[in-house]
Every structure is written in structure tokens, then in C-alpha cells.
C-alpha positions in Angstrom: 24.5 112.2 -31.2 28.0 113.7 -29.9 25.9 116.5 -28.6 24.0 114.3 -27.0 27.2 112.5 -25.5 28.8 115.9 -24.7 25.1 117.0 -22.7 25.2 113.9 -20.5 29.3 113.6 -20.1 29.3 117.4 -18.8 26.4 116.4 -16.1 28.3 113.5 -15.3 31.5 115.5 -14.4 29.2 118.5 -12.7 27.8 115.5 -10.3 31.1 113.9 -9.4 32.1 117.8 -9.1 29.4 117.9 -6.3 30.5 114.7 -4.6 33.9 115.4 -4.4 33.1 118.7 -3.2 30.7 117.8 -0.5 33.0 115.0 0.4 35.7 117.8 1.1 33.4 119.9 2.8 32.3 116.9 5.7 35.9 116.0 6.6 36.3 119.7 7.4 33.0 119.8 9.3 33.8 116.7 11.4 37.6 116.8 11.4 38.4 120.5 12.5 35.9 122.6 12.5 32.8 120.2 14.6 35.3 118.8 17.3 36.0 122.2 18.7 32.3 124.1 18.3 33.7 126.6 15.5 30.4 127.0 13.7 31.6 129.6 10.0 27.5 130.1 9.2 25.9 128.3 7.0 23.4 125.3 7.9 26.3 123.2 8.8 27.2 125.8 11.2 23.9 125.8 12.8 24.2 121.9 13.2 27.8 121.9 15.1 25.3 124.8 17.2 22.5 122.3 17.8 24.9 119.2 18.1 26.5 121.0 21.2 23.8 122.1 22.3 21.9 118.7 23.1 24.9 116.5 23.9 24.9 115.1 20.2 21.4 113.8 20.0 21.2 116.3 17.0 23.8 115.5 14.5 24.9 118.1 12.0 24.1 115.8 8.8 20.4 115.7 10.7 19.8 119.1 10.9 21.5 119.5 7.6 18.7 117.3 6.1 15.9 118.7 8.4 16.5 122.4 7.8 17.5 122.1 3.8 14.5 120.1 2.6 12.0 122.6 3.3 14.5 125.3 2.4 14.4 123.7 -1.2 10.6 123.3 -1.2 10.2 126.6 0.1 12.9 128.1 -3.0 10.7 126.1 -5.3 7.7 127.5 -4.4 8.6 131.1 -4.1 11.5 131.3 -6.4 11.2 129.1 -8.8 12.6 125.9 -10.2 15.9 127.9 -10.7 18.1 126.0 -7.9 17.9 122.2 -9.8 18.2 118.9 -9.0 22.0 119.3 -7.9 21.0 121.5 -5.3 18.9 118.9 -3.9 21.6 116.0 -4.4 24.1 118.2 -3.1 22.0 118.3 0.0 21.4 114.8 0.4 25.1 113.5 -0.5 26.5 116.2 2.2 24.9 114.8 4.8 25.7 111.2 3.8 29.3 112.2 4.0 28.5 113.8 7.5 26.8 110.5 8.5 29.9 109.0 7.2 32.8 110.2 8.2 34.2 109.7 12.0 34.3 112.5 13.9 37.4 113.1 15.1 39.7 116.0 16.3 42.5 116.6 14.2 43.8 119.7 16.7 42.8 121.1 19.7 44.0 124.0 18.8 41.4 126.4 17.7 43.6 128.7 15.2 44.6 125.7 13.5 41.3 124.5 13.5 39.9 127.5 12.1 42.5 128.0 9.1 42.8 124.7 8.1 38.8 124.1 8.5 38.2 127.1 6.8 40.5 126.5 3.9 39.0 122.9 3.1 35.2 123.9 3.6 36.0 127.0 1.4 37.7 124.2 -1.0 35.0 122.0 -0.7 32.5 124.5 -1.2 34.3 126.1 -4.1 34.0 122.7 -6.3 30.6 122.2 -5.8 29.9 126.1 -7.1 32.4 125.3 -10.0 30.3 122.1 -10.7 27.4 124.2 -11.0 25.3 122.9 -7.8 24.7 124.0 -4.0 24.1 122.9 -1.0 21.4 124.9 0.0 21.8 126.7 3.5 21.9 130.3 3.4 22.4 131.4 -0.2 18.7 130.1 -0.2 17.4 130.9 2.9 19.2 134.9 2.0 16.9 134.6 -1.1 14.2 134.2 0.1 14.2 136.2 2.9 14.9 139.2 0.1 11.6 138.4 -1.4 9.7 139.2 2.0 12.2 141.7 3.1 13.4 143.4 0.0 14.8 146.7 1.8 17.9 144.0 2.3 19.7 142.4 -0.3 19.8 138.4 -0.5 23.6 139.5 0.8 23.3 141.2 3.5 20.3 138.6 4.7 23.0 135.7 4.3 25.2 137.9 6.6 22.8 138.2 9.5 22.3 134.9 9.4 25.5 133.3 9.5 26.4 136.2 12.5 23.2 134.6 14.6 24.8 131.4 13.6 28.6 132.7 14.4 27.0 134.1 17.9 25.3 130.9 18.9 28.4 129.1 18.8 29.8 131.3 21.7 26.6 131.1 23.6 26.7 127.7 23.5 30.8 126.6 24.3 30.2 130.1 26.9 33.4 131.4 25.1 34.1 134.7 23.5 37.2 133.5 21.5 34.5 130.4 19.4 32.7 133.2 17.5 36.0 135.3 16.6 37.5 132.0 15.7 34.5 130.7 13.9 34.6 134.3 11.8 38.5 133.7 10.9 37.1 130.5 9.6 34.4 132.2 7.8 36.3 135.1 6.9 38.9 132.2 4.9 36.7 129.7 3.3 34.5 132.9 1.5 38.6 133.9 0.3 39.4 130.6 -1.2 35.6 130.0 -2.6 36.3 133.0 -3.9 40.0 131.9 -5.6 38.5 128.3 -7.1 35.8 130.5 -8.7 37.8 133.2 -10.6 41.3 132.3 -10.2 44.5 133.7 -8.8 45.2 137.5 -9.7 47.9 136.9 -11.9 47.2 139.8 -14.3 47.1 143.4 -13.9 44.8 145.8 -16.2 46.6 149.1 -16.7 44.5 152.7 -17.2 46.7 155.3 -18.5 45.3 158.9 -18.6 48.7 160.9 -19.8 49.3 163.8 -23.2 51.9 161.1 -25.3 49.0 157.9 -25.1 51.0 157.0 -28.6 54.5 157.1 -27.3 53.6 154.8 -24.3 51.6 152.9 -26.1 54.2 152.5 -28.8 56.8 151.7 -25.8 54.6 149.0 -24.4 54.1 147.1 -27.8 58.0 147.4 -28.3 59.4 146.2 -25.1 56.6 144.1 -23.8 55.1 142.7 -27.1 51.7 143.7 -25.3 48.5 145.1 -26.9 47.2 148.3 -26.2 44.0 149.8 -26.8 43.3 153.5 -27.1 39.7 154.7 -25.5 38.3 158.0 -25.7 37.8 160.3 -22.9 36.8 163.3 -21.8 38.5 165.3 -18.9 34.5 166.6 -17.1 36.5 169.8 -15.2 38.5 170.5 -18.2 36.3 169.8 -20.9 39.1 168.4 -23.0 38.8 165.1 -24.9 41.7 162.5 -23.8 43.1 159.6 -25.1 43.1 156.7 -21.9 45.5 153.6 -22.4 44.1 149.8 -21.8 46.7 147.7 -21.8 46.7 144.4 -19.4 50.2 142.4 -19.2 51.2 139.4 -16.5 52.4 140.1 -12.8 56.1 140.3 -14.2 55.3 142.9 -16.0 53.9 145.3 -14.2 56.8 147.0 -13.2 58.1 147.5 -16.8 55.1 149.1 -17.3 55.0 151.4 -14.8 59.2 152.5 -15.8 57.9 153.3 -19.6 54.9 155.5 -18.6 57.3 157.4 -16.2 60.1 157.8 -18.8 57.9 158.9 -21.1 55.4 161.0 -19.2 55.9 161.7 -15.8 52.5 163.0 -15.2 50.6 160.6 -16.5 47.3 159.1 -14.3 47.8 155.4 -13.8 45.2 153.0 -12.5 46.0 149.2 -12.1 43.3 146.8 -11.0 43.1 142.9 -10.9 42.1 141.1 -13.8 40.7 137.2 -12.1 41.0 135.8 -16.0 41.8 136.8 -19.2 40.9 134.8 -22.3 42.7 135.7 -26.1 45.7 136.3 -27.7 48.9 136.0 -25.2 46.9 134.6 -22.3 45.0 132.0 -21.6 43.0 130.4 -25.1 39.3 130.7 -25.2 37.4 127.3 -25.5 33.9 127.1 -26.4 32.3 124.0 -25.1 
């Protein structure tokens, strides 16, 4: 029975994820990015396109509607019945929100409208991914475009379409600053979809190649209280085996770490890379749902 609770309370939050999102996601279509043609891809996009192009007699919740409902059938068919119900209610809620909310201009100018409508669609977007649904549009369209046309991935496909989409928008206002505009905006909701999904980069994954791996290793567990793992590798022009240092510690302490490897060895090979998350002991605690 509490499994049973815990199944249907997890759906719950995933579909008021999906509203909240989509909610999100129609102010910044009709707030900032709508009002001044700056059309980021996407079906959305290709609405604000249409929507200027016939004087507003095809609204962008329309087309929404009209171009992701035969998207969805279409996934079904030739995909599968991988994309869900919450694709399908993402699709219809977006548009009711579209429908929904005035549109009006919250700035006329078209940097501002870019950023700031690029960082809330990318916001908006981001929840609904988080929540586990879509909202059709491209990701889709991309997918099944890769099934015909598999020399391209379902990536690049998603690319050319939002650039058709990106390129229409100047056609249409007859401006060449819309479509560099409309890819700042692009170019910033993908970043901050991106940060809602895996996090801010606040840890740092050290690799250290160096001939004293136990003294720096030592050093690190010392002064930073910080694991470190040893992994075994071989040098392929060299031929000898080495010893290469794991060790991932916080933001603040990167630049400890890279004062003990150069006390200790200053010829040691350091690579750093991002770590999104990190889950066990001295960072953030693993929960199993």
C-alpha cells in the first residue's frame, strides 16, 4: 500500500512539475520573446513565425496544438509508445497557457528580450524535463527524422530545424539582427535547461599522472580530509605502468590541491574536469526513492 501511495504521489508531483513548467514556458513566449518576433526553434518558435506571418490569425498555442498532435501520433507509430502520456499533456496544457496568458511586451528591447526570454523558456523547459515529460516539438520531430535519415543524428536533425525556424523569423520581421537575437535566446535557454538538469559545477574531479601518487595522495587526505583513489595505468610510449590519482574535492578546494601536487612533484600531469553531481560520503547523500 505505501508503494502504492509513493507510485501515484511521485506522478502527482511529475504532472504539477509539467504545469508549472509549461506555465513558465508561455509567459516567456507571450511576454518577451512573441512581442518582438524572436522565434529560439522549437514548435513555439515556428508559431511566433506563423503568427507574424498572417497578422495573428495563427496563434502560437494553435500551431502548437496543430503541429504536435500528429508529431505524437507519428512518434507512436514509428517510435514507439516511449514518449507517454505526459508528453501529450504537456502539449495540451502549453497551449492552454498560450491561450491564456495576455500577450504583452515586457521590453522593446530585443537583447533584453532575448536574455530574459531565453532564461525563463530554458527554466520552464528545464522543469518539465526534470518532471520527466515533454513538450513535443523538435526532440520528436529530430527522432524521427533519424529513423528515415539515419546518416544524421536525432541531434543534429533538431539543429536544422530550429536554424530553418531561427531563419524564418528574419525573413519574416525582414531583419538580420531577429535570427542573431533569436540564437542568443536559443543559445541561453539550452545553458540553463542544461543547469536545472545536472546542476551547477560546484565540484572539480582531479587526474594526477605524477612518480610520488602516495605522497600526494597522503597530502590530500591530510590537509583536505578528501579521498583519493589510486588507478592503474600504463604510460603506451613508455611502456611503464603508472599509478593515476582520482581525487574530486569542492570549488574551494581546488587551489589547495593544485599547491600540494606542485610541492610535492613538480612534474606531475594534472587534469581537472567538472563533476555536474556527486553523491556519497562528504557530498551530497544518496537517496533511493
Amino acid at each position: 500500500m505505501d508503494r502504492l501511495k509513493k507510485y501515484w504521489y511521485r506522478h502527482l508531483i511529475e504532472y504539477i512539475g509539467v504545469t508549472v513548467g509549461t506555465f513558465i514556458m508561455a509567459i516567456s513566449i507571450n511576454i518577451f520573446l512573441e512581442p518582438n518576433t524572436i522565434a529560439p526553434g522549437g514548435v513555439t518558435g515556428l508559431g511566433i513565425v506563423l503568427q507574424k506571418i498572417t497578422n495573428g490569425f495563427i496563434t502560437v498555442w494553435a500551431t502548437n496544438l496543430v503541429v504536435n498532435i500528429p508529431l505524437f501520433i507519428a512518434g507512436v507509430m514509428i517510435l514507439g509508445k516511449s514518449f507517454g502520456a505526459k508528453t501529450l499533456f504537456g502539449t495540451f496544457i502549453l497551449s492552454f497557457f498560450l491561450w491564456l496568458i495576455p500577450e504583452t511586451n515586457a521590453t522593446q528591447d530585443l537583447l533584453l528580450a532575448s536574455v530574459f526570454g531565453g532564461v525563463i523558456l530554458g527554466l520552464g523547459l528545464g522543469i518539465v524535463f526534470k518532471s520527466g515529460g515533454t513538450t513535443g516539438g523538435t526532440d520528436l520531430a529530430g527522432a524521427i527524422l533519424n529513423r528515415f535519415f539515419p546518416g544524421l543524428s536525432t541531434a543534429t536533425h533538431m539543429m536544422i530545424v530550429d536554424i530553418m525556424v531561427v531563419i524564418g523569423a528574419g525573413l519574416v520581421n525582414r531583419r538580420i539582427d531577429t535570427p542573431l537575437y533569436s540564437v542568443i535566446a536559443l543559445y541561453i535557454l539550452v545553458r540553463v535547461i542544461d543547469i536545472i538538469l545536472e546542476g551547477f559545477s560546484y565540484a572539480k574531479a582531479f587526474f594526477i599522472i605524477s612518480n610520488e601518487p602516495e605522497k600526494i595522495g597522503r597530502t590530500i587526505l591530510e590537509q583536505l580530509d578528501r579521498g583519493v583513489t589510486i588507478l592503474k595505468g600504463k604510460g603506451l610510449y613508455s611502456g611503464l605502468d603508472k599509478d593515476v590519482l582520482l581525487c574530486v574535492v569542492n570549488r574551494a578546494q581546488m587551489a589547495k590541491v593544485k599547491e600540494i601536487v606542485s610541492q610535492v612533484d613538480k612534474k606531475a600531469f594534472i587534469m581537472i574536469t567538472d563533476m555536474h553531481e556527486v553523491l556519497g560520503e562528504g557530498f551530497k547523500e544518496m537517496k533511493i526513492e
